[in-house]
N, C-alpha and C positions, 0 to 999 in steps of 0.2 A: 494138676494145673494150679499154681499158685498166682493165689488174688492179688492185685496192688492195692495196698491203703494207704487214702489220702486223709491228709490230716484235714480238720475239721476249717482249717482256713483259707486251706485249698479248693475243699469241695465248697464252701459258702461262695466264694470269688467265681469258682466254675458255673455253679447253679445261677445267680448273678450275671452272667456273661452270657451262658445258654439262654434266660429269659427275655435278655436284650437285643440278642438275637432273633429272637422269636417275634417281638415287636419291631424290631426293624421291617423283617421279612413283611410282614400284613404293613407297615406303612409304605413302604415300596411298591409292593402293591396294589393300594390303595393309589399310589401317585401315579404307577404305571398303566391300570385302567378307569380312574375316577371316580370309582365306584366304593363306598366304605361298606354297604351293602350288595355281593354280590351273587352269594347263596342264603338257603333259609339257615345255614350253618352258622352265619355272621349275627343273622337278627331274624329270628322267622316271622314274629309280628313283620317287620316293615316290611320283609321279603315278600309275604302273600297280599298284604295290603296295596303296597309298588303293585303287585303285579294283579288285580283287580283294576286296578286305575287303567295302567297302560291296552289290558283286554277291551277293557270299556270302550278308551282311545282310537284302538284298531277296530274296533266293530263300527265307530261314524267311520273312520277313515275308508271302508270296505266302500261304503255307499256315498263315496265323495265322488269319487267316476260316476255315478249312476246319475247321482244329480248334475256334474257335469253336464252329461250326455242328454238328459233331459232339459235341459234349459239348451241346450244345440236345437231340440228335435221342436222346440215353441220359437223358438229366433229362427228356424230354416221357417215355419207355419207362417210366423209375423211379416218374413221378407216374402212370400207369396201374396201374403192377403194386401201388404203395400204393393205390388206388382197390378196385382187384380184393382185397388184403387186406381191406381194411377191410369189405369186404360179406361176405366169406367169413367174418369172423367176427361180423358183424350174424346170420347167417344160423344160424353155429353156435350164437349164444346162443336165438334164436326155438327151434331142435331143442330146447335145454335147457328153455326153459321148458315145452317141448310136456310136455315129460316126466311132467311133475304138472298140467297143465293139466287144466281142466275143458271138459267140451265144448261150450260156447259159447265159452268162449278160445280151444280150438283152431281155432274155422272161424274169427276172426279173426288165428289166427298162422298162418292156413293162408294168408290174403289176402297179410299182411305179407312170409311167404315166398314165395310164386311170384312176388309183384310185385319183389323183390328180385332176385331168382334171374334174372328176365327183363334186369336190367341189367348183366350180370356182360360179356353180349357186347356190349351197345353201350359200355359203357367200354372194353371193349378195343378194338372197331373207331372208335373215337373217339381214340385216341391215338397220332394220326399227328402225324410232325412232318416239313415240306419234302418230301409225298409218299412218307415212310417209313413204315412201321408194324413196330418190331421184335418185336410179339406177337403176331400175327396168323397167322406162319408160319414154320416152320423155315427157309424156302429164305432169307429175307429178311437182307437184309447190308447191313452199313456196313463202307465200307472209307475211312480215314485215312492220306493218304500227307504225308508230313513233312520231305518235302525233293524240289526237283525235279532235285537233282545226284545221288541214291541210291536204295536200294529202299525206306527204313527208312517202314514205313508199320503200322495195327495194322487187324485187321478182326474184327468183332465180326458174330457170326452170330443171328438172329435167333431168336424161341423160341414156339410155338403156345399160347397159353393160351386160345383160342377153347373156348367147353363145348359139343359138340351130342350128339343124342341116338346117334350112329355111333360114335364114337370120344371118346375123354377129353381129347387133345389132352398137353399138361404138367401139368395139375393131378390128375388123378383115373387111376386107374389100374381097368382093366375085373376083371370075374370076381367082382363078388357075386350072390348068388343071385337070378335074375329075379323080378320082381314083387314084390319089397322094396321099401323106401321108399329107402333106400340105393342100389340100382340106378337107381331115377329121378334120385340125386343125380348120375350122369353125365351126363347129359341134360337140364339145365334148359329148350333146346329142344325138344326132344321132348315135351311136354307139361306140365301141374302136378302139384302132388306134391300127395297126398289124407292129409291128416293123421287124420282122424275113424278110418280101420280102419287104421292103423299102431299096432303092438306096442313095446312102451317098447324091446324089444332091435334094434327097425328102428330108433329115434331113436337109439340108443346106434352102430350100424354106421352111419349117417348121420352123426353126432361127430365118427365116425371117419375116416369118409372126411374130412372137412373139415379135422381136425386136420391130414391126409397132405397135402391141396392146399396147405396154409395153409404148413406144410411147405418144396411142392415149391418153391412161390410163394416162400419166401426164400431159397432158393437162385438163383432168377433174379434178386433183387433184388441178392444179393451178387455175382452175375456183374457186373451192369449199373454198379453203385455202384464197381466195383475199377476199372473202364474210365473211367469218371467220374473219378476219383483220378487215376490214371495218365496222360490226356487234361489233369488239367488240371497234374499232374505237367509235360507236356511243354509246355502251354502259358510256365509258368514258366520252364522252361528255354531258348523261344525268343526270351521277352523279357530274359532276361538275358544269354546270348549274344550275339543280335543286339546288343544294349547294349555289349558286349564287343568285337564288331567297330567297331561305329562309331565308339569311342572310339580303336581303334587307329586306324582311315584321321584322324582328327581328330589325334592327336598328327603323324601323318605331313603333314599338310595346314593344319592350323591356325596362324596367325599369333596371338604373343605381344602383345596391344594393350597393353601395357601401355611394352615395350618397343621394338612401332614409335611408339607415342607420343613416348616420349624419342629413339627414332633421328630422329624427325622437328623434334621440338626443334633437335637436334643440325647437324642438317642444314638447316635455317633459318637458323641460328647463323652457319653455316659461308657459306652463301649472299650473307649481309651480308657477311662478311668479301669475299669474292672479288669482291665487284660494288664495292664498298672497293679493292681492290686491283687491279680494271679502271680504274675511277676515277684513281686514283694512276699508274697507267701513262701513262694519258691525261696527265694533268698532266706528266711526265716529259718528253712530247712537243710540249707545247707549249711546255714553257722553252725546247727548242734552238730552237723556233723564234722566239721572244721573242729568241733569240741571234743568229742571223740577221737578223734584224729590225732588230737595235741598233746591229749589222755595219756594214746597208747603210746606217740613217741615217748 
């Protein structure tokens, strides 16, 4: 097999034209996915650096649902425990009117209130959120954890506002005198409350109690409400952060299109010139032999 030998002007122009080629290829490239890093082939520092960043990125983003879904599961708790206000003081206003009521009023604020009083638990047991209930019982917990590279997580413990006729639960606190009208007010299960032989100073310790539930009742709300804040506190922080990292693996990794644009001008440019200057070689080559030629004639 015989070789071909290129003259030395040729293969300069070829080699020349092959390498500008070469650099086209990667800024096309580069223009076609915007990426000027896009293996550790191209730059392995930036390559691994980029992609510690972006890991980091994805690991809050994993627990961005979770906090999502927990600031649902304290705003479904908060719109109970506003539900539970709002009857507690439907409830305290019917006492007050008992107060001067006549006794045909009474046995209808007597209906208005036991029928009330009866919904105090199914709004609580109603206000479940993803198989939570955080009113229902002390033991009951949410727990939000905020990164899966660390411990930083928050948990919020759950609070009883259930009313039965046993115990008070968080609202109502025991120890008034039995067989008041007031003592039934810890028990709305346990039975109705008979307004007709209640003494205005039973409506007045039934006020009272209810002012204290109404009370105790926003003190949970301000627990519930600060977590809410704070949840959505950190939610902010993960999309600004993560915002933070991406932008860094992006300056690491990201292609200037503006300027592989003009490199690729450039190198277009450059391309005509050298396939010009293979061209010209060629011709070079044919005059000695146009010289030979003229020789042999």
């Amino acid at each position: 097999m015989v070789e071909l030998a290129l003259g030395s002007s040729i293969r300069s122009s070829l080699l020349t034209l092959q390498e500008l080629n070469a650099l086209s290829s990667v800024t096309e490239n580069r223009l076609a996915t915007g990426l000027k890093v896009s293996s550790a082939l191209d730059d392995a520092a930036a390559f691994f650096q980029a992609r510690a960043l972006t890991d980091r990125a994805a690991d809050f983003l994993n627990r961005k649902d979770d906090i999502d879904e927990a600031v649902s599961s304290l705003q479904a708790a908060n719109d109970g425990v506003e539900a539970v206000d709002a009857t507690l003081r439907q409830l305290k206003g019917l006492l007050q009117s008992a107060k001067t009521a006549s006794t045909t009023e009474l046995s209808a604020l007597q209906t208005q209130f036991n029928s009330l009083s009866e919904q105090l638990n199914e709004i609580v047991s109603d206000t479940t959120y993803a198989g939570l209930n955080l009113l229902n019982s002390s033991t009951a917990s949410l727990t939000v954890n905020f990164s899966d590279s660390s411990s930083a997580q928050l948990s919020v413990n759950g609070t009883n506002i259930l009313v039965s006729s046993t115990q008070s639960g968080a609202l109502f606190t025991a120890g008034v005198a039995a067989g008041s009208l007031a003592s039934t007010i810890i028990g709305f299960a346990g039975g109705t409350i008979t307004f007709s032989n209640a003494a205005v100073s039973n409506f007045d310790l039934g006020i009272e109690r209810l002012d204290a539930a109404i009370s105790n009742l926003r003190s949970v709300a301000t627990n519930l409400g600060s977590n809410v804040t704070f949840l959505n506190t950190r939610l902010d922080f993960t999309e600004q952060y993560t915002t933070t990292l991406q932008e860094g693996a992006d300056k690491l990794t990201l292609a200037d299109i503006n300027e592989e644009g003009a490199k690729l001008v450039a190198l277009q440019t450059r391309q005509e010139l050298a396939i010009q200057a293979l061209a010209f070689a060629g011709q070079s080559e044919r005059a000695v032999l146009t010289l030979f030629d003229s020789l042999a004639a």
